[in-house]
C-alpha positions in Angstrom: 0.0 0.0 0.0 2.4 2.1 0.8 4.6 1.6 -2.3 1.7 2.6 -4.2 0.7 5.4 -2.7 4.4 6.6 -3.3 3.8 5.7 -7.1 0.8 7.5 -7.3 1.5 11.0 -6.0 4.2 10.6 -8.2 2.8 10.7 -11.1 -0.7 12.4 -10.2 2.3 15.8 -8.8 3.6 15.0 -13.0 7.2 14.7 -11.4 9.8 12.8 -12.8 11.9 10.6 -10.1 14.9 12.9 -11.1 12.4 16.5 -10.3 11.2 14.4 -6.4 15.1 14.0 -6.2 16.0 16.9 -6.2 13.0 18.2 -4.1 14.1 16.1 -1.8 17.9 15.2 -1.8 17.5 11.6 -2.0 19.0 9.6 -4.7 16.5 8.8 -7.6 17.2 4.7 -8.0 16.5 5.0 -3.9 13.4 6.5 -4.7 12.6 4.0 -7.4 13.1 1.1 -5.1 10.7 3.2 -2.4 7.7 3.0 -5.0 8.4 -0.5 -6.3 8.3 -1.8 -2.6 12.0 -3.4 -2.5 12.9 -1.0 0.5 10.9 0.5 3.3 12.8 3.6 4.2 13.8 5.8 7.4 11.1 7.9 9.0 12.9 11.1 7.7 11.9 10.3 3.9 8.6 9.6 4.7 7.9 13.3 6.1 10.3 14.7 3.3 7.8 13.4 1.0 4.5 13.7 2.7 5.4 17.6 2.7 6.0 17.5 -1.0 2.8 16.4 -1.1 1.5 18.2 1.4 -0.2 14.9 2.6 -1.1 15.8 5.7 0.7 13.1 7.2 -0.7 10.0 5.1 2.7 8.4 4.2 4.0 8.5 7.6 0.9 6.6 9.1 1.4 4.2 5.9 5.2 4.0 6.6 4.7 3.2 10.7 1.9 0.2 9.8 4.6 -0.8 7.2 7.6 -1.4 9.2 5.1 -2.9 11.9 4.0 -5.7 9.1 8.0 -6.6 7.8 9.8 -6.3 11.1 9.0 -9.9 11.8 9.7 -10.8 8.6 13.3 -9.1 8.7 14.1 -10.7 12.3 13.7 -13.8 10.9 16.2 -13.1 8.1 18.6 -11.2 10.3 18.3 -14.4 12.5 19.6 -16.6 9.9 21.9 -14.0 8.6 23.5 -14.6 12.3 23.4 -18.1 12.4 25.7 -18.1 9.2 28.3 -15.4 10.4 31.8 -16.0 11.0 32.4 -12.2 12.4 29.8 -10.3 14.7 30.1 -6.7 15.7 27.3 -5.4 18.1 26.9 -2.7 19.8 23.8 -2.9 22.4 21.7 -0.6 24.6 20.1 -4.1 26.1 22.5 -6.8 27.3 22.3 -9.2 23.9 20.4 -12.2 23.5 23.4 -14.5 22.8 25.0 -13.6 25.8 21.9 -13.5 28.2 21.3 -16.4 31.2 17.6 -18.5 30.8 16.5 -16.6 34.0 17.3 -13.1 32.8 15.8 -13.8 28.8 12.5 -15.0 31.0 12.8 -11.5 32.7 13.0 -9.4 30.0 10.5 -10.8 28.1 8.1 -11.4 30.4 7.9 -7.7 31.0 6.8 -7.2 27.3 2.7 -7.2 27.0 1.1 -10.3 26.3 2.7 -11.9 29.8 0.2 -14.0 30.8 0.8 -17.0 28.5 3.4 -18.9 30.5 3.5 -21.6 27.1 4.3 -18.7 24.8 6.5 -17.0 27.1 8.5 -20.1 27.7 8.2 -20.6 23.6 10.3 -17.2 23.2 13.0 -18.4 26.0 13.7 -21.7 24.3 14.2 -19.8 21.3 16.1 -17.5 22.5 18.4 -20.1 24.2 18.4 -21.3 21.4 20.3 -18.8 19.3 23.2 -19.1 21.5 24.0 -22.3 20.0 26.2 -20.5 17.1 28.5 -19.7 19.6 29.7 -23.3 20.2 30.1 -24.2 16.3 33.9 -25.5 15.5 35.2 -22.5 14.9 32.8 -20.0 16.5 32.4 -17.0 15.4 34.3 -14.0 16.2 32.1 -11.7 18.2 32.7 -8.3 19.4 30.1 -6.7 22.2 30.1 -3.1 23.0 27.3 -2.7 26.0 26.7 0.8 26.4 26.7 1.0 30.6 22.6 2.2 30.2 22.2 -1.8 29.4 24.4 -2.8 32.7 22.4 0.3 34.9 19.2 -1.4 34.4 19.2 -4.8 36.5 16.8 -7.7 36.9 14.2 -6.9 39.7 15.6 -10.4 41.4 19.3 -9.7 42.5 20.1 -13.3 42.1 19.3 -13.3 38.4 21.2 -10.0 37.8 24.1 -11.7 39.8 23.8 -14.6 37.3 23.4 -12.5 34.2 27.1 -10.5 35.2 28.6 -13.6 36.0 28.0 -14.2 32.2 29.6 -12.0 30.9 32.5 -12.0 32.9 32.3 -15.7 31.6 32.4 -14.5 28.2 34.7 -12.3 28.3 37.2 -15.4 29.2 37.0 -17.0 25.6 39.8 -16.1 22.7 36.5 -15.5 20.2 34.9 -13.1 22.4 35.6 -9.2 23.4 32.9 -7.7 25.6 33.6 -3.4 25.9 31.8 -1.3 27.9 30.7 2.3 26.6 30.3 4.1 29.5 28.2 7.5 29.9 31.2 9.6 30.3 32.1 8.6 26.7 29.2 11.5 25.5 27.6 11.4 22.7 27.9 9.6 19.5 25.9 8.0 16.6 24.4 5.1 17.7 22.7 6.5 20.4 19.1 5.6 18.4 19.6 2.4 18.6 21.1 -1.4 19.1 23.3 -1.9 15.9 24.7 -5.7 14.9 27.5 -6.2 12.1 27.4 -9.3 10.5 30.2 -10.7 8.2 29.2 -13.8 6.3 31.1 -16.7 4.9 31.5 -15.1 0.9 33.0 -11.6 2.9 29.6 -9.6 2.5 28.6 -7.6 5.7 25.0 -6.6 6.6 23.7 -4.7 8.9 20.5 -4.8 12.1 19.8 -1.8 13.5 17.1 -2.5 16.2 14.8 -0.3 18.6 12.7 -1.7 21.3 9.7 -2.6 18.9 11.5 -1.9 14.7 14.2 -2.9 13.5 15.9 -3.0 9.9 17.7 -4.6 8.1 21.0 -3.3 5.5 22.3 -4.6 2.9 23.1 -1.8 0.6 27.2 -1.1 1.0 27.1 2.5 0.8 24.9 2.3 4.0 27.0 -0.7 5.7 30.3 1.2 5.5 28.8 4.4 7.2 27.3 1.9 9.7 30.7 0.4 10.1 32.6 3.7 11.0 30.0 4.8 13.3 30.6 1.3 15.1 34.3 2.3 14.8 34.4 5.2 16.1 31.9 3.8 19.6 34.4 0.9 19.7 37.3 4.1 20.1 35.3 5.6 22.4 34.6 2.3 25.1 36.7 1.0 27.6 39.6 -1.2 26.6 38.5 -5.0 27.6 40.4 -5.0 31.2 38.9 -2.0 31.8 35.8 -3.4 30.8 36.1 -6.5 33.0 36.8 -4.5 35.9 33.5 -2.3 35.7 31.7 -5.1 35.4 33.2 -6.9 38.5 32.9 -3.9 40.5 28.8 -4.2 39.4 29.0 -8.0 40.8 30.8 -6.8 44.2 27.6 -3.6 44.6 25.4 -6.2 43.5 25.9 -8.4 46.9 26.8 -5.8 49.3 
């Protein structure tokens, strides 16, 4: 719906992709790909566009019951994306699902509406679990965490579980595949402050890209967009704490935790 309504204020304004271009400073094949439905875009174009139109606001209703309908659908493919990667970069406002204990997953999804179904709950823990698989494959992958501190700042209600969950990651941070940083809030402010963000590198040398909110996410696979991605990754990872350093803050969180 969406694509076509793109499609058709095109042609009912009598623009030419190249004329909407440069109304709107977006590349033309971008646009193209916009009204044909092979990309759903970034909230920006849509209100870039619905004031060329002077839509009132249509394609930016359109766009949000969009990216509600292929969020699943790209989970699932950035799921399997992961499963195949031989090199993960993340960087995470939420302590990751690979590296989260079954107590703590059940936690944090429990305190997402529906809760009451104890079968589905327990349904999205197994799964979740299950992801973490990928890590024991011969070789595993390389993977590279940067937890900004606002994901260790926010513990499990039950001190126990929280105690668990940082006992995790000091426990990852003991394997030769695995570098856990902290970003800490004295860093300041940088470009991924929107937003989770995972690099993936696959087996033929491609990367794509996840950036995730609490309830969107979206996936990249354009390179001109995955090399930005990659130096604003670059320049968080120069900004977090080397990994002793990291290690140590997350120790001195297990020691406050118990006192």
């Amino acid at each position: 719906m969406l694509a076509f309504e793109l499609r058709r204020l095109r042609e009912e304004s009598g623009k030419s992709l190249a004329q909407l271009s440069e109304d709107t400073s977006y590349d033309r094949t971008y646009l193209h790909r916009l009204e044909t439905g092979e990309r759903l875009s970034q909230l920006p174009v849509m209100e870039a566009l619905d004031g060329v139109y002077k839509t009132g606001g249509l394609l930016t209703r359109l766009w949000r019951l969009a990216r509600q309908e292929v969020f699943m659908d790209q989970y699932k493919e950035f799921m399997q994306y992961e499963a195949k990667a031989t090199i993960m970069h993340k960087y995470m406002l939420a302590i990751p699902g690979l590296l989260q204990t079954e107590d703590y997953a059940r936690a944090v999804l429990s305190s997402a509406p529906p809760a009451g179904n104890g079968d589905v709950l327990e349904d999205q823990v197994a799964a979740r679990m299950g992801r973490q698989e990928l890590l024991h494959r011969e070789p595993p992958p390389s993977v590279r965490v940067i937890l900004d501190e606002a994901a260790l700042r926010r513990p499990a209600a039950d001190r126990c579980v929280w105690q668990q969950q940082l006992e995790r990651l000091v426990q990852a941070t003991s394997s030769p595949y695995m570098v856990v940083q902290v970003l800490p809030f004295a860093a300041g402010v940088h470009d991924l402050m929107g937003g989770s963000l995972s690099l993936l590198w696959l087996p033929d040398g491609r990367c794509v890209a996840y950036l995730e909110g609490s309830k969107t996410g979206d996936l990249v696979d354009e390179l001109g967009e995955v090399a930005q991605l990659r130096l604003s990754y670059d320049r968080v990872r120069d900004l977090a704490l080397a990994p002793p350093e990291s290690l140590a803050f997350i120790q001195h969180l297990m020691e406050d935790n118990t006192s």
